[in-house]
C-alpha positions as CSV (number, residue, x, y, z in Angstrom):
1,X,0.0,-7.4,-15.0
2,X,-3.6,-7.1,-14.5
3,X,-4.7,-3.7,-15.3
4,X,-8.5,-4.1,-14.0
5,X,-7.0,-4.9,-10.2
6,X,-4.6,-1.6,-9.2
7,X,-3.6,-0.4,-5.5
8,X,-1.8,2.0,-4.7
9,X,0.7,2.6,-1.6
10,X,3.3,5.3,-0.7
11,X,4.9,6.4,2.9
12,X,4.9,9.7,4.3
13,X,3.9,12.2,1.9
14,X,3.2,9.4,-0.5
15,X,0.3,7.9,2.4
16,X,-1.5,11.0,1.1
17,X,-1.3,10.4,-2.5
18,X,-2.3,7.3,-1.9
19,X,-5.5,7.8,0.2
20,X,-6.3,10.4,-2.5
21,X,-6.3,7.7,-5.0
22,X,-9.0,5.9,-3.0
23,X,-11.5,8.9,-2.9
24,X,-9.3,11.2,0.1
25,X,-10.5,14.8,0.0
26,X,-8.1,17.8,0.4
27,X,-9.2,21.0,1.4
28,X,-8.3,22.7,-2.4
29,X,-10.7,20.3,-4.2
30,X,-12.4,22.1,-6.7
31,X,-15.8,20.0,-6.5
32,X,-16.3,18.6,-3.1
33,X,-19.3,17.0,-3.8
34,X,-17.7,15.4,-7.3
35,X,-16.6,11.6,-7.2
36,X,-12.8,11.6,-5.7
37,X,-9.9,9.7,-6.4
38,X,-8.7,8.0,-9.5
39,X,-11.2,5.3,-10.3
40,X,-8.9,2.9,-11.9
41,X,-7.5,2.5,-8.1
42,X,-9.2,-0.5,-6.1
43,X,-7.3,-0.2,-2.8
44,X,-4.5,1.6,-1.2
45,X,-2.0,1.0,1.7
46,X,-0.6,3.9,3.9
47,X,2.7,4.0,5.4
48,X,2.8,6.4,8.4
49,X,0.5,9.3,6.8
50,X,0.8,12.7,7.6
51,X,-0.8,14.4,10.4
52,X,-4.1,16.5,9.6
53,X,-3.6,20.2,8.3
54,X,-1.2,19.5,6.0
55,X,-1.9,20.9,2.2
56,X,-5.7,20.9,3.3
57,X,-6.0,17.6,4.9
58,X,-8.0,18.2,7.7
59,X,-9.8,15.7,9.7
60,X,-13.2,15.6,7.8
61,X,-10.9,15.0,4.6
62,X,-10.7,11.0,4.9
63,X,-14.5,10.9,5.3
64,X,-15.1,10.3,2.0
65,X,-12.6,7.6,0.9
66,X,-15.0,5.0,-0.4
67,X,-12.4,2.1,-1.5
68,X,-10.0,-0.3,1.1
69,X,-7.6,1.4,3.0
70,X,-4.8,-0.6,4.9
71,X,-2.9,2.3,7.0
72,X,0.0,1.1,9.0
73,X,1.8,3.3,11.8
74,X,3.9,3.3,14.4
75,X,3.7,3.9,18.1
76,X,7.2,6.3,17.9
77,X,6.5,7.6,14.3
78,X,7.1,11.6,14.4
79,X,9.5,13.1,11.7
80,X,9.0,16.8,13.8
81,X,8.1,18.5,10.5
82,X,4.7,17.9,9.5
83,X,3.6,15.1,12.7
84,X,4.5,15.9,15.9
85,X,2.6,12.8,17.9
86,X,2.1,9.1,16.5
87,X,-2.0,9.4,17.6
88,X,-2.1,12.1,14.2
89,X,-0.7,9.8,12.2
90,X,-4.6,7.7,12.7
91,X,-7.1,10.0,12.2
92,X,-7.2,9.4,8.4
93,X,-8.1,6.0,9.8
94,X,-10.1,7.5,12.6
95,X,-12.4,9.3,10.1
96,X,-12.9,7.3,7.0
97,X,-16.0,5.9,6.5
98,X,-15.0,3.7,3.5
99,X,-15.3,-0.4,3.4
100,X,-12.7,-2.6,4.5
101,X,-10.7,-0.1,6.8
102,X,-7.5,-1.6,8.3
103,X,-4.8,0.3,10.7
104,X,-2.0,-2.2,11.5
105,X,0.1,-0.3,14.2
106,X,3.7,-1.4,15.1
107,X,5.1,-0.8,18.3
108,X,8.0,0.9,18.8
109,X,8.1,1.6,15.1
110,X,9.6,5.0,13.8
111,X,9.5,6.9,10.7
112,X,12.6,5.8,9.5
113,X,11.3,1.9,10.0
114,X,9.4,2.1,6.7
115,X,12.8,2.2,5.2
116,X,16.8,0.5,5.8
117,X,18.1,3.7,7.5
118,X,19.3,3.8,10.9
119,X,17.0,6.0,13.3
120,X,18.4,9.5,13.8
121,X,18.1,9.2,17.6
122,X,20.9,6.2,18.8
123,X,18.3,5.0,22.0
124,X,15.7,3.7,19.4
125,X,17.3,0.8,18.0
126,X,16.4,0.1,14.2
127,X,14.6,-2.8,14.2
128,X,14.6,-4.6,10.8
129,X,11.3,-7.0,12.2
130,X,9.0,-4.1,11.0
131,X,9.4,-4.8,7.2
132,X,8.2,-8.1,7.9
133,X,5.1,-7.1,9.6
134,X,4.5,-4.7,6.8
135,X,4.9,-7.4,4.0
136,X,3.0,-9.6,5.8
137,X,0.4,-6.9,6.2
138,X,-0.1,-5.5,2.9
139,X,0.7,-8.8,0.9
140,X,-2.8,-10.0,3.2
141,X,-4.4,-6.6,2.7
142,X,-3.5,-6.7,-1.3
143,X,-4.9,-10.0,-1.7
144,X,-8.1,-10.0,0.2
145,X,-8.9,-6.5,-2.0
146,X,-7.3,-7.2,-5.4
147,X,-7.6,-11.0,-5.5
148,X,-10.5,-11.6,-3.6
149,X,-8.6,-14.1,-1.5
150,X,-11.2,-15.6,0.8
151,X,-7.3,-17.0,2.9
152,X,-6.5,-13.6,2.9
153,X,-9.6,-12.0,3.8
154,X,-10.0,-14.3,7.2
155,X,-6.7,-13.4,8.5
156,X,-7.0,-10.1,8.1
157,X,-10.4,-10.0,9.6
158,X,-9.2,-12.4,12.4
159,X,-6.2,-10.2,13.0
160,X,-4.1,-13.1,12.5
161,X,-0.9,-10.1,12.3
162,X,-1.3,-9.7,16.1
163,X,-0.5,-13.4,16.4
164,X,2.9,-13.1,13.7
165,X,3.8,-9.9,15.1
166,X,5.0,-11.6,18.6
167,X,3.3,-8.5,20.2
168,X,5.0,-6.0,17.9
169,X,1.5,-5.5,15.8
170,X,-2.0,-4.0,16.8
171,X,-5.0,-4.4,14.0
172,X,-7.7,-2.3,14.3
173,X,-10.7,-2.6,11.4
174,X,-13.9,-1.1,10.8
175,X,-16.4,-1.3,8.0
176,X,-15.2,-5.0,6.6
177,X,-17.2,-6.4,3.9
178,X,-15.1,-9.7,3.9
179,X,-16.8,-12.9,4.7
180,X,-16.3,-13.1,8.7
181,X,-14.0,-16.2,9.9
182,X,-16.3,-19.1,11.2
């Protein structure tokens, strides 16, 4: 194990500790204007964050993440406890200003696609193609940030997911610092 190249990820209630690890604000921070997150953390990866006003994450707190951020959601992902709409699972996303920003989104994903349970609602089918999308995703995302991958880097920058996703994956990135694919 390499102890100077560390990322994070966590679903759910773990996306937040997760962004918070990169430098994610929440609204009880005791020094706002004090460095955030756990500096030994390079990068982190989101599975299906939270909505905003949840334990003071609001939508200004993501502003301030100032490391890579891979956040991967779907386009049915509600749990109808804390996120009520799959768009409030982006704005983390939406707002960050960080470097090498990446939201892979998965269509027809639920919350429960993150993981090997069936969906609690029988007309969504559980479709098992999700965790490859995700491993493909992160494993990309992990070695483009922690590895400096230049492979890695260009197809995540070219959106090469879209392409193994069969039209199950969207990439949307903003702020990469990677070398651009000729």
């Amino acid at each position: 194990m390499d102890g100077t190249r560390i990322a994070v990820a966590g679903h759910s209630l773990g996306a937040l500790a997760a962004m918070a690890a990169v430098g994610m604000r929440f609204g009880l921070e005791s020094d706002p204007n004090g460095p955030g997150g756990d500096p030994r953390v390079d990068a982190a990866v989101a599975l299906s964050p939270p909505g905003p006003e949840l334990g003071g994450f609001s939508e200004s707190s993501a502003q301030v993440i100032d490391r890579p951020c891979q956040t991967i959601i779907g386009t049915l992902d509600v749990d109808f406890v804390v996120t009520f709409h799959p768009a409030e699972r982006r704005i983390a996303f939406d707002n960050s200003d960080g470097p090498d920003q990446f939201l892979v989104i998965l269509l027809g994903a639920m919350h429960t696609s993150y993981e090997d349970r069936l969906p609690l609602l029988p007309q969504y089918s559980y479709r098992n193609c999700f965790h490859d999308y995700i491993e493909m995703a992160t494993l990309a995302f992990f070695d483009a940030c922690l590895k400096n991958d230049r492979e890695a880097q260009q197809w995540l920058a070219a959106g090469e997911i879209e392409s193994c996703g069969g039209g199950n994956c969207k990439l949307e990135c903003k702020n990469v610092t990677f070398p651009q694919p000729n």
